[in-house]
C-alpha positions, 0 to 999 in steps of 0.5 A: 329301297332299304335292307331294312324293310317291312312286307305288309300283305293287305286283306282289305282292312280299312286300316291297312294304310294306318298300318304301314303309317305306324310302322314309317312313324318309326323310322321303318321303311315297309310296303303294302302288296297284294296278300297272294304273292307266292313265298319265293316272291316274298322271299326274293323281296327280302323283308326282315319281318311281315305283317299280316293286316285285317280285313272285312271277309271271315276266312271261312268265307268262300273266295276268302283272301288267302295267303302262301302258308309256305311264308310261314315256313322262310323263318322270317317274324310275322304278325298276324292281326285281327284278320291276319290272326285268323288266318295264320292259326287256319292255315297252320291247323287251328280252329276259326269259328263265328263268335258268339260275342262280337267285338267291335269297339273298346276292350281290355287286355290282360298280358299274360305273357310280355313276349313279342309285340307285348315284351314291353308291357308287364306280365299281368298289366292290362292295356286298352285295346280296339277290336273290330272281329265276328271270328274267333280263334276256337283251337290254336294251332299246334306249339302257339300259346296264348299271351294276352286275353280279354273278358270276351275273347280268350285268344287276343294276343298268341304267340307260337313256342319257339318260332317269331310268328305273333298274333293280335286280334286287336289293332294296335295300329289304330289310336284307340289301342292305348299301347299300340305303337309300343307293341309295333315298336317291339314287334319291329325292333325286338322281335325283327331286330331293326334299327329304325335307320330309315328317314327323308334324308336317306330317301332323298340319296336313294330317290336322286340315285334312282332317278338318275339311274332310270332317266341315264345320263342324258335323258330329260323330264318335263314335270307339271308344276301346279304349286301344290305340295305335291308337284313342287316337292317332286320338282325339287328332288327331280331338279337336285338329281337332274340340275337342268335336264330338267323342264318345269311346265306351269299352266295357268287356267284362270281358276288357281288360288290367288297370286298362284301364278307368281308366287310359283314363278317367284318360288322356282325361278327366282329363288331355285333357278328351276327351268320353268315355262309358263302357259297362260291359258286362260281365256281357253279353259274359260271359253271351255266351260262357257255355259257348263253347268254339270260338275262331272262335265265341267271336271271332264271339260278342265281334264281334256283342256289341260292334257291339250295345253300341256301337250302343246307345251311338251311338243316345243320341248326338244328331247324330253323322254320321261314326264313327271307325275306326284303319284303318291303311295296311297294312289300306289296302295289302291292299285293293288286293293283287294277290295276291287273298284270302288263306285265312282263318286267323282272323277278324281280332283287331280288331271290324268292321262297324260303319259298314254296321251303324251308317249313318255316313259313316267318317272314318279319320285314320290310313289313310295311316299305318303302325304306327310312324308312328302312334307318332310321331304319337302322342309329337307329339300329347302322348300319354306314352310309356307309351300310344305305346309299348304293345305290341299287344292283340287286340281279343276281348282276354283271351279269345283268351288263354283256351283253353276256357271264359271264366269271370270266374274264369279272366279274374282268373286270366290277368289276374294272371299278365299283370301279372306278365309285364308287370312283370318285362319292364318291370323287365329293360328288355325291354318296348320290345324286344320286339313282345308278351309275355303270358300264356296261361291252358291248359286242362289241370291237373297235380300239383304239390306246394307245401309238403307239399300235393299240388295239382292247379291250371291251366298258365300258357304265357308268350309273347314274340314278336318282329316287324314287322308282325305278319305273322310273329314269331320267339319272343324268347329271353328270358333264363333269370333273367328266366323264372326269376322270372315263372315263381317270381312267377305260381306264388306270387302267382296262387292256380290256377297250379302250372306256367309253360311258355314257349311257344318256336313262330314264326310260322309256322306257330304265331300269335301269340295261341293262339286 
């Protein structure tokens, strides 16, 4: 990818992904692996530095995630945090012990020492940090010294006497810890020597160079445009290294966002003369959830209908080896977790099964990116900003908004309402502010009065959400005014709604979406 590139070895810390995000921010480009690779495999992979993350386990704990002690060995910077810290004094002869002061939360550091990731802060100056540990380092192993303490933890911050290998038994890649991207930065530029040389521009030559080396120079994708950010960014950087040997499929199930369908033709076709075949496959995916009512179901049921559709569509294209997926680098960075398998709360919102289905080698141009690179990525490959900046839908779209049965009477219905919804964050000047605002068709009436009738019509929820990641969400606080007039708007212009309700649960434990 880069010469100038940094290894994290994750331990399972719930701020791994924040980390490697930090280290992007300045303009490094850095990898999450496995923290059991071997030192010749670390070394073969040519990383200028190594950043060792937190994790949940104690390092005396039996089954404990480990890493090569012989990485220590290759010469190369390494900073150890929290769990990383840890590890490094016990497998270079220190001491690790149960505290008998637990921190987690704020504390404040005192820099007795500005070397390392502390060289840009004065000696003597103190820093608001986050800790989050139930070890401490009891002895140091041996040439480390101590270079940052707090009141309670004697040892948050050490450095050895004459090799690059640092440690923080805070995390300074967390919000919370005041100077923390300063001490990234230093660790990065000062100790590791980089240049922060690394940007979407550069990406983009890299990305056509390889795509065009893995597809050769005959090979043909075809690419599954949705619309979202995701496919439409991967299409644009496959279409500039391959011009037409690439073929663009859209399929329209009936449960896209409004005017979805055109705006993407008008988007690709018209405008960047991208080859693309559109499959209008409503009426079957409807046929398909004629009477489902259960969320897993009807998730299976859209799942299974479009690897039939897309199928049918690939087969009419001549030629075409690879297929095309938006994996992105978060779905990277789980494969290789140390936390294993998670419980299954829901299928995922996004289609798989493709490429086992389909016989077709997979090319992923965006695997090595974050979300919000992949916005960058796409404002740097021409796409308008409305299209780079458009917030997440599911890929069951509309029918994870419809709890019950889903009816093209009920699609049009919560269709309407989403328009409004989307409208009036756009006129207030939230849309960008916030993660995702929708509304939700619920399966209940009530009474309602509208003139001198009585009505007996549907319940519309609103739901604005604020995140990251989408891991977790906090519920946007969305100024009364503003739900005064989706509400006032949603129940005079979409005939079938006499009540809007907003929904004001985070996640967790709510989702996002309610199905």
């Amino acid at each position: 990818m880069t010469e100038e590139r940094v290894l994290i070895l994750d331990f399972g810390s719930q701020y791994t992904q924040l980390i490697a995000r930090r280290v992007r921010e300045l303009n490094v480009y850095c990898e999450i692996h496995r923290p059991d690779l071997s030192a010749k495999e670390i070394e073969a992979w040519k990383p200028k530095g190594i950043i060792l993350s937190g994790g949940p386990a104690s390092v005396e704990a039996k089954g404990a995630p480990m890493c090569d002690p012989r990485l220590f060995d290759l010469g190369l910077p390494v900073l150890g945090i929290c769990y990383g810290l840890q590890l490094m004094a016990k497998l270079l002869g220190g001491k690790v012990a149960p505290s008998s002061h637990r921190e987690f939360g704020p504390a404040r550091v005192d820099v007795l020492e500005a070397v390392g990731p502390l060289s840009t802060l004065a000696k003597g100056a103190t820093t608001d940090v986050w800790m989050s540990h139930g070890d401490r380092v009891e002895a140091l192993p041996a040439g480390f010294h101590i270079i940052g303490s707090t009141p309670s933890s004697a040892l948050a911050a050490i450095a050895h006497d004459s090799k690059p290998l640092f440690g923080l038994q805070f995390h300074p890649e967390v919000v919370h810890s005041k100077d923390g991207k300063l001490m990234l930065r230093a660790f990065l530029f000062d100790v590791c020597k980089l240049h922060g040389t690394w940007s979407m521009r550069g990406f983009i030559d890299e990305a056509v160079a390889a795509i065009r080396e893995k597809v050769g120079p005959e090979g043909r994708v075809i690419c599954g445009l949705s619309g979202g950010v995701d496919s439409s960014v991967a299409a644009m950087l496959l279409h500039k290294a391959l011009g037409d040997r690439l073929q663009c499929i859209f399929v329209d199930n009936g449960l896209l966002r409004a005017n979805e369908r055109e705006q993407v033709e008008a988007l690709f076709v018209g405008r960047f003369h991208i080859p693309l075949k559109v499959v209008d496959a409503r009426a079957r995916f409807l046929e398909k959830l004629r009477g489902v009512t259960d969320p897993e179901k009807k998730r299976k049921a859209i799942g299974y209908e479009f690897i039939a559709v897309f199928e049918e569509a690939a087969k009419e294209i001549k030629n075409a080896d690879f297929l095309a997926q938006g994996t992105l680098y978060p779905d990277v960075i789980e494969s290789v977790s140390t936390k294993g398998p998670s419980a299954t709360i829901k299928s995922h919102h996004n289609v798989g099964g493709l490429p086992e289905k389909m016989k077709l080698k997979l090319v992923e141009p965006l695997r090595e990116l974050f979300k919000d690179e992949v916005r960058v990525l796409g404002g740097e490959l021409g796409l308008p900003a409305e299209m780079v900046n458009r917030q997440p839908f599911p890929g069951p779209g509309l029918a994870v908004r419809i709890l019950g049965e889903v009816t093209q009477e009920r699609c049009d219905l919560v269709r309407k309402a989403d328009v409004i919804v989307q409208e009036e964050i756009t006129r207030a000047g939230l849309y960008e502010k916030i993660w995702q605002a929708f509304a939700v068709l619920l399966p209940v009436q009530s009474v309602g009065v509208m003139g001198d009738e009585r009505t007996y019509e549907n319940a519309c929820a609103i739901r604005a959400v604020n995140s990251v990641d989408g891991m977790t969400a906090d519920w946007t606080r969305l100024p009364y005014e503003l739900l005064a007039v989706i509400s006032s708007r949603i129940i005079n212009e979409v005939r079938g709604f006499n009540r809007v309700v907003y929904d004001i649960s985070s996640k967790p434990p709510a989702t996002i979406e309610w199905e």
